[in-house]
MIVOBA-108610 format. One record per residue (C-alpha): residue in one letter; y, x, z. Coordinates in steps of 0.02 Angstrom, whole numbers, plus 50000, padded with zeros to 5 digits. Each point is the difference from the previous one (the first is absolute). Example, Ala and Ser with C-alpha at 12.3 -4.5 7.8 and 13.67 -1.06 7.14 Angstrom:
2
a497755061550390 s501725006949967 
REM end
This chain:
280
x500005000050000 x501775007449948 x501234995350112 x501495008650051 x499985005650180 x501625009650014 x501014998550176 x499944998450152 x499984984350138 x500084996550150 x498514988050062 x500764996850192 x501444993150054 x500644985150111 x501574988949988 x500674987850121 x499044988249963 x498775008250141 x500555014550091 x501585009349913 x501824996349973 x499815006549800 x500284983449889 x499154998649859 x501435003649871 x500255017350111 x498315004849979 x499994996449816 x501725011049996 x499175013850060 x498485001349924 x501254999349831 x501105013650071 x498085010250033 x499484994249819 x498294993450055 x499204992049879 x499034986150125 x500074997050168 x498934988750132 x500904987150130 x498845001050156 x500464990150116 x499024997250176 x498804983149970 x501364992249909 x500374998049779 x501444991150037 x501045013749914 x498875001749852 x500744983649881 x501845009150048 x499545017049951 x499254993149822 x501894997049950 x500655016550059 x498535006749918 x500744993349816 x501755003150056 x499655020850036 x498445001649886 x498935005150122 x498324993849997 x499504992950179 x498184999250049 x499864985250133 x499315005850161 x499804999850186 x499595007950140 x498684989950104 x499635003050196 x498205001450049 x499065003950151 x498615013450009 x499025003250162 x501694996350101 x501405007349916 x500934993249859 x499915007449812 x500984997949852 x499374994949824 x500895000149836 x499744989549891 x500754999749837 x499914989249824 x499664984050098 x500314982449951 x501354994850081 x500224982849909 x498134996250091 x500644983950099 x498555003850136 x500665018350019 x501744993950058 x498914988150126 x499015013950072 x501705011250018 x500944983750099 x498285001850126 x500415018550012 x502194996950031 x499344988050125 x498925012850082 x501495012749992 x501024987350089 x498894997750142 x499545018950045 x502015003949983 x500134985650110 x498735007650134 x500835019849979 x501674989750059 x499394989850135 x499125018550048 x501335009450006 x501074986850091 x498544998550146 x500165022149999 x501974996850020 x500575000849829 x501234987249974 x499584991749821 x500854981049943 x498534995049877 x501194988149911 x501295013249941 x498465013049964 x499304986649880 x501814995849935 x500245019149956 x498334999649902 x500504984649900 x498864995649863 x499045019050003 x498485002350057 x499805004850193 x499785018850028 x500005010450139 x501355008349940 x501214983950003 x499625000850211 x500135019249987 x501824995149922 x500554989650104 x499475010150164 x501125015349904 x501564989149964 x499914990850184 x499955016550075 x498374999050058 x499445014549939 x500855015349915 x499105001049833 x498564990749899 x498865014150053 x500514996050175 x499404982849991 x498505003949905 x499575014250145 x500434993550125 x499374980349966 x499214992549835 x498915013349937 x498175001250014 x499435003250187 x501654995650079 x500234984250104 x500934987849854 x498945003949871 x498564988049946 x498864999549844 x500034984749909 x499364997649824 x499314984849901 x498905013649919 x498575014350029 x500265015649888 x498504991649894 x500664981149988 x501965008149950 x499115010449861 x499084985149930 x501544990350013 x501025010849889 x498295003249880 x499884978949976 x501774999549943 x499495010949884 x500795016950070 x499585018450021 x499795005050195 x500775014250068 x499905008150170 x502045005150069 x500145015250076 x498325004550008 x500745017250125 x500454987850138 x498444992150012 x499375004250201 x498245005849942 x499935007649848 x498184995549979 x500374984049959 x500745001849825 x498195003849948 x499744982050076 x501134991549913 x499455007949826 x498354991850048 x500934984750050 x500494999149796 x501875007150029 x500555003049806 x501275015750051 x500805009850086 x501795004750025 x500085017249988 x501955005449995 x501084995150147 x501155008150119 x499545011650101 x498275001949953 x499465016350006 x499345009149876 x498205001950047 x499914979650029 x500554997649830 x498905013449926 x498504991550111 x500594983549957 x500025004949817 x498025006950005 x499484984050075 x500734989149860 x499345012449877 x498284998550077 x499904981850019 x500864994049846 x501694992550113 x501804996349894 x501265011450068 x501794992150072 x501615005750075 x501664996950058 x501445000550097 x499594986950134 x502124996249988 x500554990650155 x501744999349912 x501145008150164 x498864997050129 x499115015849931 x501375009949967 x498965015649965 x499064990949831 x500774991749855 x499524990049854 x499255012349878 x499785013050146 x498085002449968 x499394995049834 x498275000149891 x499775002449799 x499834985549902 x498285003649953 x499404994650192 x500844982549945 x499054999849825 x498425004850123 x500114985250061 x500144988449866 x498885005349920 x498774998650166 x500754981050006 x499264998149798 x498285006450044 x499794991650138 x500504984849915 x501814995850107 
REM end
């Protein structure tokens, strides 16, 4: 097959439609200014964005591969899968992802109530009027903790409260690391493990290639070297698509930007041409 697979994208970044204060039109801006040729909106459990970003998509000529970033659970912590090329326009996807906002709601609700029982003064009303129509994050309560003066930075909060081990944290996902990969492989997407270097035990990628994971993101920041050369063998060896991106938080991660981390082209073309043989 002769196609061209010149350039570079871009396959992970958030807007504010979940947890970042980049609009869509910004994102688009920059990825122009970068000259991607595609990028991926990835938003946490939510494709709310995705019918938005098809217009900016025409207006900059970018091409936009529709995405998101699911939350699973795996033997007690919580894991991120990619998924990308899925039908959005699926009326019983957007049904599944209102069960999952709802979900959000509730364990943001409980972090709250948590950290007002430990002394931590939080007005659920305004937290939830702050967040408007996105979808609840941690990061929303790790914001307003920052800009109440609870805290001194977002690390602080994360540290100090809401992060894994520490007393306002809970898990709470709709899905297992198996049911979120199925999920994004019946709306006929391409599953890719995030971040593969933060995952606790590092024995478990092997796991989730058995678990039918399609990929694996292999550029991100601050990976190290080794990981990615590791990372690299493993999708080598076991036949995975390769991804990669920024992970842009718009400000709230100052130190990454749109276009920050990119992959060639020909990982995108990898993929879609998986999609046609496996009949997507």
């Amino acid at each position: 097959m002769n196609q061209d697979t010149q350039g570079v994208c871009d396959l992970h970044i958030h807007s504010d439609f979940s947890d970042s204060d980049a609009s869509l039109e910004s994102i688009f801006r920059q990825a122009r200014q970068k000259n991607l040729r595609c990028i991926a909106i990835t938003d946490h459990d939510t494709i709310e964005g995705v019918a938005k970003a098809r217009l900016y998509s025409k207006i900059y000529d970018i091409e936009l591969i529709e995405g998101i970033e699911l939350s699973a659970q795996y033997k007690d912590c919580e894991v991120h899968i990619l998924g990308y090329f899925i039908d959005i326009d699926d009326q019983s996807l957007r049904t599944e992802l209102k069960q999952v906002r709802e979900l959000r709601k509730e364990r943001l609700l409980w972090m709250t109530r948590k950290l007002n029982c430990l002394g931590v003064e939080v007005d659920e009303k305004e937290l939830f009027c702050i967040i408007k129509e996105a979808i609840p994050t941690r990061l929303h309560l790790a914001l307003y903790l920052l800009q109440k003066g609870k805290v001194n930075s977002l690390r602080e909060a994360f540290k100090k409260y809401i992060s894994p081990g520490k007393p306002a944290y809970k898990v709470r996902t709709k899905y297992s690391a198996q049911e979120a990969i199925g999920l994004i492989k019946k709306y006929r997407g391409v599953a890719i493990l995030a971040h593969p270097h933060m995952i606790p035990d590092q024995s478990w990628i092997g796991e989730f290639i058995s678990l039918g994971i399609d990929g694996l993101e292999l550029t991100y920041h601050n990976m190290s070297q080794a990981k990615r050369s590791l990372y690299t063998n493993m999708a080598i060896e076991s036949g995975l698509l390769r991804s990669g991106g920024s992970d842009a938080h718009g400000s709230y991660k100052e130190f990454i930007e749109v276009g920050g981390i990119t992959i060639p082209y020909d990982w995108v073309q990898e993929m879609k041409d998986y999609l046609v043989r496996v009949g997507n």
